[in-house]
N, C-alpha and C positions, 0 to 999 in steps of 0.2 A: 781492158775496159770492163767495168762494171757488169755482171748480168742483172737486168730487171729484177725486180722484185714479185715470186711468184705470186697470181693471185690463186692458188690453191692453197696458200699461206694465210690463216688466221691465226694471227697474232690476238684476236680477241676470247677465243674457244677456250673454255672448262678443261683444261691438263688433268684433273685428278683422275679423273678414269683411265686416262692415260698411262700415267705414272703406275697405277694397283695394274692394271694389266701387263706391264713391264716389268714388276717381277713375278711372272708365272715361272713354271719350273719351263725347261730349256727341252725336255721329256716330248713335248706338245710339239715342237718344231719337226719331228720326224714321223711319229704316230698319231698326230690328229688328235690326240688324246689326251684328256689333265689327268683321270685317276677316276677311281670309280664307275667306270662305262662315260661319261660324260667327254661329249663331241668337243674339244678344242673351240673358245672362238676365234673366229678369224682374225680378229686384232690379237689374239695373243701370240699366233702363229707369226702374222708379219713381225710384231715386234720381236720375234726371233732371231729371224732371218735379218733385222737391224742390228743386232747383238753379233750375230756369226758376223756377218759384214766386218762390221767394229773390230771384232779381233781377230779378223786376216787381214786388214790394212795395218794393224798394229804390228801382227808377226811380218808381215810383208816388212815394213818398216825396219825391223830388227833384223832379216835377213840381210836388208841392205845395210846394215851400219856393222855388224859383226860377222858377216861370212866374207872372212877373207880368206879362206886356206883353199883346199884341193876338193873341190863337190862345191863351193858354193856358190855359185852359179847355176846348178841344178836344183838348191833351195832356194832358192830366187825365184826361177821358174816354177818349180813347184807349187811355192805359195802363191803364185800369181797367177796360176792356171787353176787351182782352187777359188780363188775368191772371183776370177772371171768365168769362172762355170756356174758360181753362184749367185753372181749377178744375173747371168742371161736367164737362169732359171726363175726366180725372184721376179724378175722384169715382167717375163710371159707371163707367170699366174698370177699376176695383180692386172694385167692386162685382160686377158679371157677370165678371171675370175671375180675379181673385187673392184674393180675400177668403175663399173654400169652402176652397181647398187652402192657403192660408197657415196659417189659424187652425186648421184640420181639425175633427173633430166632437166631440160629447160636450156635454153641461151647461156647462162653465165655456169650453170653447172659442165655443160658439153667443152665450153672454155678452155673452163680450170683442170678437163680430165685431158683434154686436147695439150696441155702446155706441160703436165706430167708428164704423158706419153711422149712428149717432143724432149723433156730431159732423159727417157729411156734411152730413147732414138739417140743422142747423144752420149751418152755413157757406153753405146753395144757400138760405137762409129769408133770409140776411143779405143776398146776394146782389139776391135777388130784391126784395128792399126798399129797396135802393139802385137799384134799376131804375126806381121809383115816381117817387123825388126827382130835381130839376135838380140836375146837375153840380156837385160846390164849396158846395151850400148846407150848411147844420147837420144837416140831419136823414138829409141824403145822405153826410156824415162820419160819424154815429154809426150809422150800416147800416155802412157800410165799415171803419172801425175795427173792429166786435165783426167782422166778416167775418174782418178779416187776425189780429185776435188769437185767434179759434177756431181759422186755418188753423197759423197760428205752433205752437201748444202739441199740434195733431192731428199736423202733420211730427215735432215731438221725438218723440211716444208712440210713432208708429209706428218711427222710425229704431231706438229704444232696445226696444223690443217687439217686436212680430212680426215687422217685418224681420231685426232680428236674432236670431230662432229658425229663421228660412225656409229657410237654407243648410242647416241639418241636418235639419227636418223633412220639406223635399223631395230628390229625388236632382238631379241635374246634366240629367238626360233633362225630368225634369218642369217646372224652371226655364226648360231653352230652351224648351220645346213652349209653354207660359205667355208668352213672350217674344217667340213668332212670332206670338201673337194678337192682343197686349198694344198694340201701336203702329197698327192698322187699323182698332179700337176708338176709340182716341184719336183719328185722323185723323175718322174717321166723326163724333163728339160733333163734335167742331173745327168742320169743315164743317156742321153742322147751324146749329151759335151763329153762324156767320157770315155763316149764309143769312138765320137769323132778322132779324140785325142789319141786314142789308140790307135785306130786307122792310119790317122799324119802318123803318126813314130813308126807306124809299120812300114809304110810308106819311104821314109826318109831312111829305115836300116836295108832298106833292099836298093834305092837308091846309092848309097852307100857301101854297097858289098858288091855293085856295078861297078861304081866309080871304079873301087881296088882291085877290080879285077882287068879292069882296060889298063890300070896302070902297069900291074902284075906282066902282062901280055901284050 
C-alpha cells in the first residue's frame, strides 16, 4: 500500500539554494568547517550526510550483487552496519538539533516535524530488525530493504521540504551557530554505535569460545 504523501513535502519551495548548497566540499561533514575559519552551515552539513547515505546504499547494493566468494558476507555486514550507524547518528542530530528551528512552531509546523520524526522512528524500527536476523538471510533483506526505501523517499521529502524553506526561515548567524553543534552530535551517536558494536562482537567471541569449550569437554 501506498505511504501518504508527506506534508513536510513542498513540492512548491525554491530548490536553488538547495542545489548551491549541495555541492559544498564533503570536508564540512566531519569538521563543521568550509575553509577559512567559517562555521559550516547546517544545510550543508545534512546534505552530506544525504550524499554519505547515497553511497552506502549504492555500495550496500554492490556488495550484494558481487560478493560472492569467501568474506562476503562480512562486506555485506560491514556495509550495512556502516550506513545503520549512520543513520541513527543522522536521525538523532536532526532530532535534538535541527528539527525545532527548521520546522519552527505553530499547529501545522509541530505536524509536519511530528510526521518526520515518525519516518525516523521507522527507519531505526527497520533497522533494529535487521539487527535480530543473520546477515544475507530473507528476513534480514526485507528489514533492510523497507529500511533503505523509508530512508530513500524521508532524504527526497526533506531535500524538496524543509531543507529547502530553511535558508529563508533561518538567518546566515543561525545556520552557522546550528552547524557548529550539528557534527559533535554526529561524532558522539557515531561513537556510541561503534562502541555498541564492539561490545556485541566481544560478546559473541567469548560466547563462542564457551560454546567450544563445552563441546571440547
Amino acid at each position: 500500500m501506498a505511504r501518504p504523501t508527506r506534508r513536510y513535502l513542498d513540492s512548491s519551495a525554491d530548490r536553488r539554494s538547495i542545489l548551491r548548497l549541495s555541492g559544498t566540499t564533503l570536508r564540512a561533514r566531519r569538521t563543521g568547517r568550509i575553509g577559512a575559519g567559517r562555521t559550516a552551515d547546517v544545510i550543508e552539513l545534512v546534505m552530506a550526510d544525504h550524499r554519505r547515505i547515497r553511497r552506502l546504499q549504492d555500495s550496500l547494493h554492490n556488495a550484494a550483487r558481487y560478493g560472492r566468494g569467501p568474506g562476503s558476507g562480512w562486506v555485506l555486514g560491514h556495509t550495512w552496519q556502516r550506513l545503520a550507524d549512520l543513520l541513527e547518528a543522522h536521525t538523532r542530530a536532526e532530532e535534538e538539533i535541527c528539527y525545532l528551528p527548521m520546522f519552527g512552531r505553530g499547529a501545522e509546523a509541530t505536524a509536519r516535524m511530528r510526521e518526520a520524526v515518525d519516518d525516523h522512528d521507522d527507519i531505526r524500527e527497520a533497522i533494529c530488525e535487521a539487527a535480530l536476523q543473520p546477515v544475507g538471510s530473507a528476513l534480514w533483506w526485507y528489514a533492510v530493504r523497507a529500511a533503505l526505501a523509508m530512508t530513500g523517499e524521508h532524504l527526497d521529502c526533506e531535500e524538496h521540504g524543509v531543507l529547502a524553506r530553511c535558508e529563508a526561515r533561518l538567518s546566515a548567524s543561525q545556520r552557522s551557530e546550528l552547524g557548529r553543534q550539528y557534527p559533535g552530535l554526529v561524532a558522539a551517536w557515531t561513537l556510541d554505535a561503534a562502541g555498541r558494536v564492539r561490545r556485541e562482537w566481544s560478546a559473541g567471541q567469548r560466547l563462542s569460545s564457551q560454546a567450544s569449550l563445552l563441546v571440547r569437554y
